[in-house]
RODOSE-593987 format. One record per residue: x, y, z of N, C-alpha, C, CB in turn. Coordinates in steps of 0.2 Angstrom, whole numbers, plus 2048, in hexadecimal, padded with zeros to 3 digits. Glycine has a CB too. Example, Ala and Ser with C-alpha at 12.3 -4.5 7.8 and 13.67 -1.06 7.14 Angstrom:
<rs>
R n.u n.v n.w ca.u ca.v ca.w c.u c.v c.w cb.u cb.v cb.w
R 842 7E4 827  83E  7EA  827 842 7F0 827  839  7EA  82D
R 840 7F5 823  844  7FB  824 840 800 827  846  7FD  81D
</rs>
This chain:
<rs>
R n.u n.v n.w ca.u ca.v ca.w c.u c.v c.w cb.u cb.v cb.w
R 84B 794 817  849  79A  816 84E 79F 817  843  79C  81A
R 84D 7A4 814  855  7A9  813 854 7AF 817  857  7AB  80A
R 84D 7B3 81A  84C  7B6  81B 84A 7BE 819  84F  7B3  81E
R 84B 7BD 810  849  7C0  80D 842 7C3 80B  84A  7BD  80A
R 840 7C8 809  839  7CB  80A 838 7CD 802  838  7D1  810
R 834 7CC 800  833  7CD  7F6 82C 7D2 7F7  831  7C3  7EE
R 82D 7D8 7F5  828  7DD  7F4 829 7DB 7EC  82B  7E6  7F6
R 821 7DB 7E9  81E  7DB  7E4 81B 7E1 7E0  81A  7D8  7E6
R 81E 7E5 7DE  81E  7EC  7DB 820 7F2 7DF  818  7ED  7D8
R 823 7F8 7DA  825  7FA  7DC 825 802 7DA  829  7F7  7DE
R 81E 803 7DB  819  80A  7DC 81D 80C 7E4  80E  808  7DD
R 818 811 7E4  817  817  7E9 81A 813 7F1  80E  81A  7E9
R 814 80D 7EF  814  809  7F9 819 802 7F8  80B  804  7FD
R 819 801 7F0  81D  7FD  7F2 826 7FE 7F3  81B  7F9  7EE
R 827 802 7EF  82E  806  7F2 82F 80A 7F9  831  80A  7ED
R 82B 80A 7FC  828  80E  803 82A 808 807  81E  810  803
R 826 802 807  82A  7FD  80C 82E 7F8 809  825  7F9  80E
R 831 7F9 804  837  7F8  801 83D 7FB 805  836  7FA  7FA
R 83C 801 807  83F  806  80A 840 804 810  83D  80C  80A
R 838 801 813  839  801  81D 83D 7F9 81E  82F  800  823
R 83B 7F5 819  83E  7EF  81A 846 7F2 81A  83B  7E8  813
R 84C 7F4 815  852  7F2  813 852 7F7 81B  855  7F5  80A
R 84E 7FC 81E  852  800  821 851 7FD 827  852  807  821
R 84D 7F9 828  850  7F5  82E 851 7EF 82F  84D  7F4  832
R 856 7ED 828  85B  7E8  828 85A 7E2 824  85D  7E6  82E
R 854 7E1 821  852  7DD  81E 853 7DE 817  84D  7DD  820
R 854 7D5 815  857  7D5  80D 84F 7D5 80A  85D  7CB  809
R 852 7D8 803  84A  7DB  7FF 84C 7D8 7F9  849  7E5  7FE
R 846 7D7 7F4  846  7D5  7EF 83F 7DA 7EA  846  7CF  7F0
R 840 7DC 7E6  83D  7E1  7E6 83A 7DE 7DF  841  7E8  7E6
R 836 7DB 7DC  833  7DB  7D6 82F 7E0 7D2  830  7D7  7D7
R 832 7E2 7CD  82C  7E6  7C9 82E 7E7 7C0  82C  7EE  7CD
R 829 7E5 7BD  82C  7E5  7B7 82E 7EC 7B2  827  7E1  7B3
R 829 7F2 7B5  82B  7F9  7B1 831 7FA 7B4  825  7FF  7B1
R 836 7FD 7AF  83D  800  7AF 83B 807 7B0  840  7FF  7A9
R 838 80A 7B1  834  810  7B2 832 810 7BA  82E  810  7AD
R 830 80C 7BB  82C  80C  7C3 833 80A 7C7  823  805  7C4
R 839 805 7C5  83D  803  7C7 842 80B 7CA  840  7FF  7C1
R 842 80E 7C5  847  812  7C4 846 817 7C7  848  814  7BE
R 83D 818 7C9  83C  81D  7CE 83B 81B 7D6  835  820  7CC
R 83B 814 7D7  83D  812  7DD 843 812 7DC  83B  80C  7E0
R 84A 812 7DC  850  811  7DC 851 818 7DF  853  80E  7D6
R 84E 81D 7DA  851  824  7DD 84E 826 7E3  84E  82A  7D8
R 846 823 7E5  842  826  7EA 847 823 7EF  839  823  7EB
R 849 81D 7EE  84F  819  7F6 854 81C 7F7  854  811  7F6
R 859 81E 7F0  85D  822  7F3 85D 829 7F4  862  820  7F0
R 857 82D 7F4  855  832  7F8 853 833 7FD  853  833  7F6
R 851 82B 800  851  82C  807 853 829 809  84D  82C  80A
R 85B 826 805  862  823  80A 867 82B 80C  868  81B  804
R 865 830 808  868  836  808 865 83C 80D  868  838  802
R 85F 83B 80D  85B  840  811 85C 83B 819  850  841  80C
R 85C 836 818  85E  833  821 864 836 824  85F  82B  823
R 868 835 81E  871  839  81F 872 840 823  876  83B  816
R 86C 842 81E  86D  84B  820 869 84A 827  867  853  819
R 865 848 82A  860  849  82E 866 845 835  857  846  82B
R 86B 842 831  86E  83E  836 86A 83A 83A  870  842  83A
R 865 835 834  864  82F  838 86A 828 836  85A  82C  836
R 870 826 83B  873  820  839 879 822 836  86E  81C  835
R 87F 822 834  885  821  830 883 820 828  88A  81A  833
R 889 823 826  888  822  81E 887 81B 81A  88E  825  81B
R 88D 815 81E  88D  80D  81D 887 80B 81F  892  808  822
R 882 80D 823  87A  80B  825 876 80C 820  875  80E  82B
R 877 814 81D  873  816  81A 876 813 812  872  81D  81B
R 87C 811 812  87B  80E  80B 87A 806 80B  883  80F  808
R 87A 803 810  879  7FD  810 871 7FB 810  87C  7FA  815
R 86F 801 812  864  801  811 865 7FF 80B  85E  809  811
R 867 804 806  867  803  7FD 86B 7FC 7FA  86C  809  7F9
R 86F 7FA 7FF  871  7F2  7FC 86F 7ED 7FF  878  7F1  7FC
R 867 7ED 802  864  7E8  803 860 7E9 7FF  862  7E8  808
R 85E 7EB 7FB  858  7EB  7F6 85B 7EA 7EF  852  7F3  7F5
R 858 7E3 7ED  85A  7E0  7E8 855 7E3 7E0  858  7D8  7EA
R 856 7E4 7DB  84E  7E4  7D8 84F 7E0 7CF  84B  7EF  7D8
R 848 7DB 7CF  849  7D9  7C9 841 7D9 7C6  84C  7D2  7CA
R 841 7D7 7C0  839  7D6  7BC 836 7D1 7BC  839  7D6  7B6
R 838 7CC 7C0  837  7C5  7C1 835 7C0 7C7  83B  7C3  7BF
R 82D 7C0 7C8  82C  7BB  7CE 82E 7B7 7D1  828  7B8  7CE
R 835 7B3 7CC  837  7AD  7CB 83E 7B0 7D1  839  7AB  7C3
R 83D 7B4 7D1  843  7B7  7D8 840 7B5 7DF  843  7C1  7D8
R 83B 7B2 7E2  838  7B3  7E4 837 7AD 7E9  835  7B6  7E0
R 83C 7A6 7E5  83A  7A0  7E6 83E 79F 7EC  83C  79B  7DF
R 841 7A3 7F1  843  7A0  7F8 842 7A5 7FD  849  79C  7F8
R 83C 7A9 7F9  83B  7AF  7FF 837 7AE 806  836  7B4  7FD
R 837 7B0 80C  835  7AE  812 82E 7B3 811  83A  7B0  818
R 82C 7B8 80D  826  7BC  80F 826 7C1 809  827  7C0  817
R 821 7C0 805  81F  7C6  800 819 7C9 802  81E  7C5  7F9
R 81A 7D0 7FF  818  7D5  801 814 7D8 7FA  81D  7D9  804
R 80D 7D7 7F9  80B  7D9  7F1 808 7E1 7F2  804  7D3  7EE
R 80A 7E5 7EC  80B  7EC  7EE 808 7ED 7E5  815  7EF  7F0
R 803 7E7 7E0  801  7EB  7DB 7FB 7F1 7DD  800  7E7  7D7
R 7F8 7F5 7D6  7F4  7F8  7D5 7EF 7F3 7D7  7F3  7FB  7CF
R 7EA 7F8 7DA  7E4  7F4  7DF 7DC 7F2 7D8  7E2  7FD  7E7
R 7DE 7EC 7D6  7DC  7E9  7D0 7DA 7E2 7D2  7E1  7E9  7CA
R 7D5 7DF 7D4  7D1  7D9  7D8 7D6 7D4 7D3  7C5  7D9  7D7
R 7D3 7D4 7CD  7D6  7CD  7C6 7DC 7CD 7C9  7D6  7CE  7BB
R 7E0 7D3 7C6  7E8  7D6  7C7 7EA 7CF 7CB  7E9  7DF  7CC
R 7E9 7D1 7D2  7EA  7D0  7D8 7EA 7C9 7DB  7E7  7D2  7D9
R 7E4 7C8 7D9  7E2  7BF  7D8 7E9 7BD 7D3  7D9  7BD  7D4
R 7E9 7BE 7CD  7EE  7BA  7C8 7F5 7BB 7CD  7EF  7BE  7BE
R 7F5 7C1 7CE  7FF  7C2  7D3 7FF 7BB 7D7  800  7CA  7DB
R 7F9 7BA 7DD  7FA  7B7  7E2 7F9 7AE 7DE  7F4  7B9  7E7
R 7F7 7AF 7DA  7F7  7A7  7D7 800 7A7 7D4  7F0  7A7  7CE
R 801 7AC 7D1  808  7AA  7CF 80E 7A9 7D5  809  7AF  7CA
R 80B 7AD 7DA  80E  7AD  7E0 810 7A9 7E4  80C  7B0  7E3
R 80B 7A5 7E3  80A  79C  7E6 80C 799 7E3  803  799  7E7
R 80D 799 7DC  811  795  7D8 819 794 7DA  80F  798  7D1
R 81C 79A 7DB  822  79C  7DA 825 79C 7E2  823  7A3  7D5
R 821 7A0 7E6  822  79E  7EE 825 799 7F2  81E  79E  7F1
R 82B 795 7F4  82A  792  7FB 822 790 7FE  82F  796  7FF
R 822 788 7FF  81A  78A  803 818 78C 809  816  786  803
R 81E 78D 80D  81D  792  813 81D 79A 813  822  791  819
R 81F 79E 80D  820  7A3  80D 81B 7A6 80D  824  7A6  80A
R 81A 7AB 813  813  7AF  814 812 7B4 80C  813  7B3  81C
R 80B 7B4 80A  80A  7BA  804 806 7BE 808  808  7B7  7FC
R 807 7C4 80A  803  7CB  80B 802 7CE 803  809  7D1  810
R 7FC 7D5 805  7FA  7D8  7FF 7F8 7DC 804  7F5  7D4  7FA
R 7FA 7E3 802  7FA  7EB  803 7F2 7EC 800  801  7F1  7FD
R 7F0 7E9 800  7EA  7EA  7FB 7E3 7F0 800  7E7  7E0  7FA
R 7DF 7F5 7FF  7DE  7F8  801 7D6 7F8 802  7E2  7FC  7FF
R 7D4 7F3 800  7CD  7EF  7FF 7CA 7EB 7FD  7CA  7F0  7FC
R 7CE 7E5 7F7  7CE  7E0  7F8 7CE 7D9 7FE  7D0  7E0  7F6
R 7C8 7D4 7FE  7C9  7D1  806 7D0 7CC 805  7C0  7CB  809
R 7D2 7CC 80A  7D7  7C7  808 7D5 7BF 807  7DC  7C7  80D
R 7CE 7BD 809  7CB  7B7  809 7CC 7B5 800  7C2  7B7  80D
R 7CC 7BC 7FB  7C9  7BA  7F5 7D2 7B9 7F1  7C2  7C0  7F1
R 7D8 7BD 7F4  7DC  7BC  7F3 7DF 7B5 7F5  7DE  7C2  7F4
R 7DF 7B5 7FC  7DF  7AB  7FE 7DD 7A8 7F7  7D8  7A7  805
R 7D7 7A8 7F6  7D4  7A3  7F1 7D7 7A2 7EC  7CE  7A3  7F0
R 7DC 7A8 7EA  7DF  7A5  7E3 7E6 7A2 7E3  7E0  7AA  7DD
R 7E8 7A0 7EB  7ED  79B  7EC 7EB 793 7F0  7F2  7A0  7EF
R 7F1 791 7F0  7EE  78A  7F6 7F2 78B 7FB  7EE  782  7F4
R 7F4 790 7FE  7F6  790  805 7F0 798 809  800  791  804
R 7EC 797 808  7E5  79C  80B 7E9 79E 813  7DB  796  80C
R 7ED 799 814  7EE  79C  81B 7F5 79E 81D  7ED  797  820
R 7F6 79F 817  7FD  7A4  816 7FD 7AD 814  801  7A1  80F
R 7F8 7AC 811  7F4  7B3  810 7F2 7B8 815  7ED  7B2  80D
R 7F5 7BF 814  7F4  7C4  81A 7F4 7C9 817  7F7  7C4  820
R 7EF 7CF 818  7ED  7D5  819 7F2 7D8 819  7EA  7D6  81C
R 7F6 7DD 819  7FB  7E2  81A 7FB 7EA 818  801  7DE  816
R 7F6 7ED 81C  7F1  7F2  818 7F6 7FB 81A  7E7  7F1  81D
R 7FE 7FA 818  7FF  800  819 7FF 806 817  801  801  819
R 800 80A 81B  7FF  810  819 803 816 815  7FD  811  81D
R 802 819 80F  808  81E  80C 809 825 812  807  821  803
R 80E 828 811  814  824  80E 816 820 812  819  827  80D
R 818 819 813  818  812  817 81D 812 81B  819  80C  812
R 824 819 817  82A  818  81D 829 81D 823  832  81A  81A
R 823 821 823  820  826  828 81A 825 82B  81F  82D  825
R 816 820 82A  80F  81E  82E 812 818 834  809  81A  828
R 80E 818 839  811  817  83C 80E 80D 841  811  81F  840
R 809 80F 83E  803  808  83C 803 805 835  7FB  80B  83E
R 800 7FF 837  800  7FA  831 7F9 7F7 832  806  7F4  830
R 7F1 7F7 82F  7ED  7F5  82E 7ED 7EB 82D  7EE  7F9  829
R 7EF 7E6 833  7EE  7E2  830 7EA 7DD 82F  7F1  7E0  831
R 7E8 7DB 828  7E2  7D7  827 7E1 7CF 828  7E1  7D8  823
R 7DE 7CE 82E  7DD  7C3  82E 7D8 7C1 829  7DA  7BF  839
R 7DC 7BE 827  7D5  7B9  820 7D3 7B7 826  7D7  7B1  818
R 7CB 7B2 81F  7C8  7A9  825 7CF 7A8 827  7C4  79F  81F
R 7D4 7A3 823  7D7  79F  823 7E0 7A2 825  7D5  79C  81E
R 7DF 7A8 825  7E7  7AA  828 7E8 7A7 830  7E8  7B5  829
R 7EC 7A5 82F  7F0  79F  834 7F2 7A5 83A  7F9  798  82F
R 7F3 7A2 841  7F8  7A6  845 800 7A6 844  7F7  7A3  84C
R 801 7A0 841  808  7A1  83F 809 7A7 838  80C  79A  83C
R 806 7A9 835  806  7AC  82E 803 7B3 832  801  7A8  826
R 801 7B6 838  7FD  7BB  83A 804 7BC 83F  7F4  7BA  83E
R 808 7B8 846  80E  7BA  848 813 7BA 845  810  7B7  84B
R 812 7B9 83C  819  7BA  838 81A 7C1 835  81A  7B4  832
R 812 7C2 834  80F  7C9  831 811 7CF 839  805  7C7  82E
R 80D 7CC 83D  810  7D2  841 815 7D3 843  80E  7D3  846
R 81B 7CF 846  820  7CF  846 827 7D4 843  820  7CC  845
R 823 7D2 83C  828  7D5  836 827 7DC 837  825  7D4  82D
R 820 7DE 839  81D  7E6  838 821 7EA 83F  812  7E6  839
R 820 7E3 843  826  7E7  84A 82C 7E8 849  827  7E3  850
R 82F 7E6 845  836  7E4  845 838 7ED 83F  837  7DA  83F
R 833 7EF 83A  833  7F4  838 831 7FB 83D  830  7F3  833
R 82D 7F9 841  82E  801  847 827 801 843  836  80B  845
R 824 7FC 840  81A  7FD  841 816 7FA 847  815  7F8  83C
R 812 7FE 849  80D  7FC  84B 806 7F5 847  80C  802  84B
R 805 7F1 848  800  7EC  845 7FB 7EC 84A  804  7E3  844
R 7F6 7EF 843  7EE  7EF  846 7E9 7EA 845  7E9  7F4  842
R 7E9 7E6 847  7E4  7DF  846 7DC 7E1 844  7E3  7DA  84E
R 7DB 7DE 83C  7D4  7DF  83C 7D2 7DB 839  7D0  7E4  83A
R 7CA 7D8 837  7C7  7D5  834 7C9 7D5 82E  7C2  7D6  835
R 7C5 7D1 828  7C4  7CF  822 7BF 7D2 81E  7C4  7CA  821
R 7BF 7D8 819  7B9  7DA  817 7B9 7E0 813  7B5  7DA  81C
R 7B5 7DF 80F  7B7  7E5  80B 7BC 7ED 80C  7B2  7E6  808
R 7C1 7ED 80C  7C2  7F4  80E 7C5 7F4 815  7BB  7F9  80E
R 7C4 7EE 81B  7C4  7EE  81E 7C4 7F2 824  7C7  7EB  81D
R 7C8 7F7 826  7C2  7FB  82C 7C6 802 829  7C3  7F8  837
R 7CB 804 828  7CD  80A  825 7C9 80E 821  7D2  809  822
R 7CC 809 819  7C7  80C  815 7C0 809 814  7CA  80C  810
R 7BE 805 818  7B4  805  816 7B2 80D 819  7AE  7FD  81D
R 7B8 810 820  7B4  816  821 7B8 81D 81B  7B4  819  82D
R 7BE 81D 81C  7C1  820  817 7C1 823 810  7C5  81E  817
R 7BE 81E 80D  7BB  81F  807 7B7 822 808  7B9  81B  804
R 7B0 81F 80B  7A9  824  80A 7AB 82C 80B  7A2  821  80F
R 7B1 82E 811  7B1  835  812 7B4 838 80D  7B3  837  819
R 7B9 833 809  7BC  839  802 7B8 839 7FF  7C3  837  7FD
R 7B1 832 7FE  7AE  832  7F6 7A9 838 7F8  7AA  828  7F3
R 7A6 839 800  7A3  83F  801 7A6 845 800  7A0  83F  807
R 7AB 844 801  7AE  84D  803 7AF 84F 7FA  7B9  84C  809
R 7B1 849 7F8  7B1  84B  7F0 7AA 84D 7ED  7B5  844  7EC
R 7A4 84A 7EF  79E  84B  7EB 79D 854 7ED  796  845  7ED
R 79F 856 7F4  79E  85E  7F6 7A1 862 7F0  7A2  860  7FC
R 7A6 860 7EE  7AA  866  7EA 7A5 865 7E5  7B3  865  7E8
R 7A2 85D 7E1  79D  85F  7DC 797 861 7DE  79C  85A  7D7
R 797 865 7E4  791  86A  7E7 792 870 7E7  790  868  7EE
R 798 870 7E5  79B  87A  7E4 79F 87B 7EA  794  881  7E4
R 7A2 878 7F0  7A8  877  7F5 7AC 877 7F4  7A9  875  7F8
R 7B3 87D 7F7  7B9  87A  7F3 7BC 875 7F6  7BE  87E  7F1
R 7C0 872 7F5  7C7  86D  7FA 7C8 86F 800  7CE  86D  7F6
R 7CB 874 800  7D0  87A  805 7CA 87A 809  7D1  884  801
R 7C4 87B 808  7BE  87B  80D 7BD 876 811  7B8  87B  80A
R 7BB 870 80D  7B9  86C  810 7C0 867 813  7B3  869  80A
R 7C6 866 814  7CD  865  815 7CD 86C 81D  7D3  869  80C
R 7CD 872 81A  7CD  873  821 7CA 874 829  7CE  877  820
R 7C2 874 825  7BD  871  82B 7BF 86B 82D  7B5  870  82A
R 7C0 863 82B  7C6  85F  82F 7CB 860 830  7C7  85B  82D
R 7CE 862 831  7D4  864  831 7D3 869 839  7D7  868  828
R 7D0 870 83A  7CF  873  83D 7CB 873 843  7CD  875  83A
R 7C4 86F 841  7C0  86F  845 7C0 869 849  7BA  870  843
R 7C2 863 847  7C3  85D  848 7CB 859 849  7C0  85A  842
R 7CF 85D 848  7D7  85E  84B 7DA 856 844  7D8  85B  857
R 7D7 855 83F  7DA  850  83D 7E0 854 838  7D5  84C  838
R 7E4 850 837  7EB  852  836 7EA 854 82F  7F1  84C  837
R 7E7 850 82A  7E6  852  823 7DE 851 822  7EC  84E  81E
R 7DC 854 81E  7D3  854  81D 7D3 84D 818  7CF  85D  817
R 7CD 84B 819  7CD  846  810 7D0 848 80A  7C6  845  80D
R 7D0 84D 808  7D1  84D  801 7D8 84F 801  7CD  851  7FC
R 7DC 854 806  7E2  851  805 7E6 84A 808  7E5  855  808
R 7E1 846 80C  7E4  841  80D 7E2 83D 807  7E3  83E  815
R 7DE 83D 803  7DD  83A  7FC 7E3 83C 7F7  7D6  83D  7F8
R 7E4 843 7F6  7EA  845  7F2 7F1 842 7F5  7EA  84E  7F2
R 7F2 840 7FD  7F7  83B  7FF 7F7 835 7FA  7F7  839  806
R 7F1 832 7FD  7F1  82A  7F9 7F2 828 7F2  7EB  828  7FA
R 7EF 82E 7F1  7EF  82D  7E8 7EB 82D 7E7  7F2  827  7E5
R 7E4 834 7E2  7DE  832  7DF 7DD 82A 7DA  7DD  838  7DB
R 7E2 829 7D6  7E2  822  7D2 7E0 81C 7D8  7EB  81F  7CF
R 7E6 81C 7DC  7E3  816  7E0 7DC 817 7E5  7E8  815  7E5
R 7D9 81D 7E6  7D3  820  7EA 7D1 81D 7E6  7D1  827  7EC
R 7CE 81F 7E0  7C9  81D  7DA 7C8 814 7D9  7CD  821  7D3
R 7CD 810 7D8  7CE  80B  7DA 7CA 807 7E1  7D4  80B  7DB
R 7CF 80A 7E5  7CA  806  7ED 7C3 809 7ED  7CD  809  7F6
R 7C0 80F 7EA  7B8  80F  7EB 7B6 808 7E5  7B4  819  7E8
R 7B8 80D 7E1  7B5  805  7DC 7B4 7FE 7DF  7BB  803  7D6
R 7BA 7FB 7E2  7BB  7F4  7E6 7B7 7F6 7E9  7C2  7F3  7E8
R 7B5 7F9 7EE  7B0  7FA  7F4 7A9 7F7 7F1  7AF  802  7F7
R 7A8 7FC 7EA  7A1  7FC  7E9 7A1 7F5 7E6  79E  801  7E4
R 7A5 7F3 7E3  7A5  7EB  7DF 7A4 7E5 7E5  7B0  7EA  7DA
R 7A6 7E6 7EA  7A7  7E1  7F0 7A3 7E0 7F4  7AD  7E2  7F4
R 7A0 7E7 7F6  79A  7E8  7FB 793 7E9 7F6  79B  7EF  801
R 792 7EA 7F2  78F  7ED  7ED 789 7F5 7F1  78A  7E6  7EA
R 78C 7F8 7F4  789  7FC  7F7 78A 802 7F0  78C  7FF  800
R 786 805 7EF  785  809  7EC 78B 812 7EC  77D  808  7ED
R 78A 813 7F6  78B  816  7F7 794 819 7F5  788  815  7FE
R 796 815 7F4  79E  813  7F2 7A0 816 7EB  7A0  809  7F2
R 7A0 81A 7EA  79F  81D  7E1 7A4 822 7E3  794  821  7DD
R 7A5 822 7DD  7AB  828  7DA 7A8 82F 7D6  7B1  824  7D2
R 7A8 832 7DC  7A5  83A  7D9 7A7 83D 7D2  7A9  841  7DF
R 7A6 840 7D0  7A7  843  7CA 7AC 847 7CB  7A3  845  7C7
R 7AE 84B 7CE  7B4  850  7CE 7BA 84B 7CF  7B4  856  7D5
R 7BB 844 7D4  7BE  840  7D5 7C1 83D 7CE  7BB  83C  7DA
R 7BC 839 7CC  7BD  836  7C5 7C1 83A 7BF  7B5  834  7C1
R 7BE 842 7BF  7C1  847  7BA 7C8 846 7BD  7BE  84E  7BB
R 7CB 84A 7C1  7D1  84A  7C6 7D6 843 7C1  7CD  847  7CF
R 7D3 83B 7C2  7D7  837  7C1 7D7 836 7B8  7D5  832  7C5
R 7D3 837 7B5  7D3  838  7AF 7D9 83C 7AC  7CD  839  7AD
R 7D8 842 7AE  7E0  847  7AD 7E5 845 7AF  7E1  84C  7B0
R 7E5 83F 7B3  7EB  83C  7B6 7EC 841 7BA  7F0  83B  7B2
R 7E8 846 7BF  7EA  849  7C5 7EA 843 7CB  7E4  84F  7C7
R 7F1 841 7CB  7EF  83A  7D2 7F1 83E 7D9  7F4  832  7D2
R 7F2 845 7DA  7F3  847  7E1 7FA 84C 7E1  7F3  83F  7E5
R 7FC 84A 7E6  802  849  7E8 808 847 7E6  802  847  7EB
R 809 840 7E3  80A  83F  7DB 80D 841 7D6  808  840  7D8
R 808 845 7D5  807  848  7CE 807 84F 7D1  801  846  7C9
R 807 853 7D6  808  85A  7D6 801 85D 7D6  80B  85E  7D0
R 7FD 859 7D3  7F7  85B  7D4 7F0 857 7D6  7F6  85E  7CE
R 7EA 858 7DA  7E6  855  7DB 7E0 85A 7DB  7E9  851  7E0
R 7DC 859 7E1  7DA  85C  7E6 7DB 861 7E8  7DA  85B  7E9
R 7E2 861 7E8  7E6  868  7EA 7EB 867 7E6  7E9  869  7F2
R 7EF 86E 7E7  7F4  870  7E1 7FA 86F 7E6  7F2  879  7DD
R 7FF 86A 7E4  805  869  7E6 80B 86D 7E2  806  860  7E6
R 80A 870 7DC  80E  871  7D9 814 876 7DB  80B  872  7D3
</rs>
């Protein structure tokens, strides 16, 4: 084993811990096929190999060597002597399953395969490989290089060696690792969701954002209300994980308001995009 780590796309979180892995020394491999999504993580790293410079975290040789540990190619087949991947697609149940099947195919059979996944159980992701006790939860949080906890998920069948390899790693980056169950949404978002998919049905009650954002925020001392912590996450991916909730648990209660759904149809994803919920522009 080489001691390598292969992140599996590279959106928003997956160049997020693309970022915590190289800056604390670790070799990276970065798979992603759009030349587009490529090109916007390459800039997002070396904007925060420049913004550490100015803030004077570390020498200029540290901060350039963060950027020359991250490898990046289009191809899984990169992938064939990695010690630990890190799966970072759009939160898509089939999607997900096919990655981890091909992941297993192409993987060393000790290399542990995590999945960022933000609702999905990992019992159903296990099942579309044959190492079930290699599989772990890795449930971070954006932005990934500023949260300060990691969500970790134990399948049935995640082994103790694949759960001390998983926490470890997360120590070794300056995370915190939360130990939880297997299940839909697991304990974040089963409660997280329902308060954005509520907070969102208010505004189609005639509430504005601003309102219902600062009574949390105010009255309750939380740092950001739901719908701006939604406009963090990404409406796209919000809209996603309720879906996955409701698909998984079948509770009804798990639905995409109609101001939410609008929002993503315009391609308002938040933060993002400048616009959400609230106006970033």
């Amino acid at each position: 084993m080489t001691g390598v780590v292969g992140v599996l796309g590279a959106g928003t979180m997956g160049a997020g811990i693309a970022q915590c892995l190289a800056q604390a020394g670790r070799e990276v491999i970065v798979v992603e096929p759009d030349p587009t999504a490529v090109e916007r993580a390459r800039r997002g790293l070396d904007e925060a190999v420049r913004l550490a410079l100015l803030l004077g975290r570390g020498d200029r040789r540290t901060a350039l060597d963060t950027a020359r540990r991250v490898r990046w190619s289009d191809t899984i087949d990169e992938f064939d002597a990695v010690d630990f991947v890190i799966e970072c697609a759009v939160e898509r149940i089939e999607l997900k399953e096919k990655l981890f099947a091909d992941l297993d195919r192409v993987c060393p059979a000790d290399t542990v395969l995590a999945s960022i996944t933000s609702a999905i159980p990992i019992a159903r992701l296990a099942a579309a490989t044959a190492r079930p006790d290699r599989v772990v939860g890795l449930h971070f949080m954006n932005p990934a290089p500023l949260t300060d906890a990691v969500e970790v998920v134990r399948g049935a069948a995640t082994s103790p060696d694949t759960m001390a390899r998983a926490t470890d790693l997360l120590t070794a980056l300056g995370k915190q690792p939360i130990v939880v169950g297997d299940r839909p949404g697991f304990v974040l978002n089963r409660l997280l969701m329902l308060s954005i998919a509520e907070a969102a049905a208010l505004l189609d009650a005639g509430e504005t954002a601003a309102t219902v954002d600062d009574l949390f925020e105010q009255c309750l001392g939380h740092r950001m209300g739901p719908l701006r912590t939604a406009d963090l996450i990404g409406l796209d991916n919000v809209a996603d994980t309720i879906e996955v909730l409701r698909r998984e648990t079948g509770e009804q209660h798990y639905r995409v308001p109609p101001t939410l759904a609008a929002l993503v149809t315009a391609g308002h994803f938040g933060r993002k995009t400048g616009q959400g919920f609230h106006d970033y522009r």
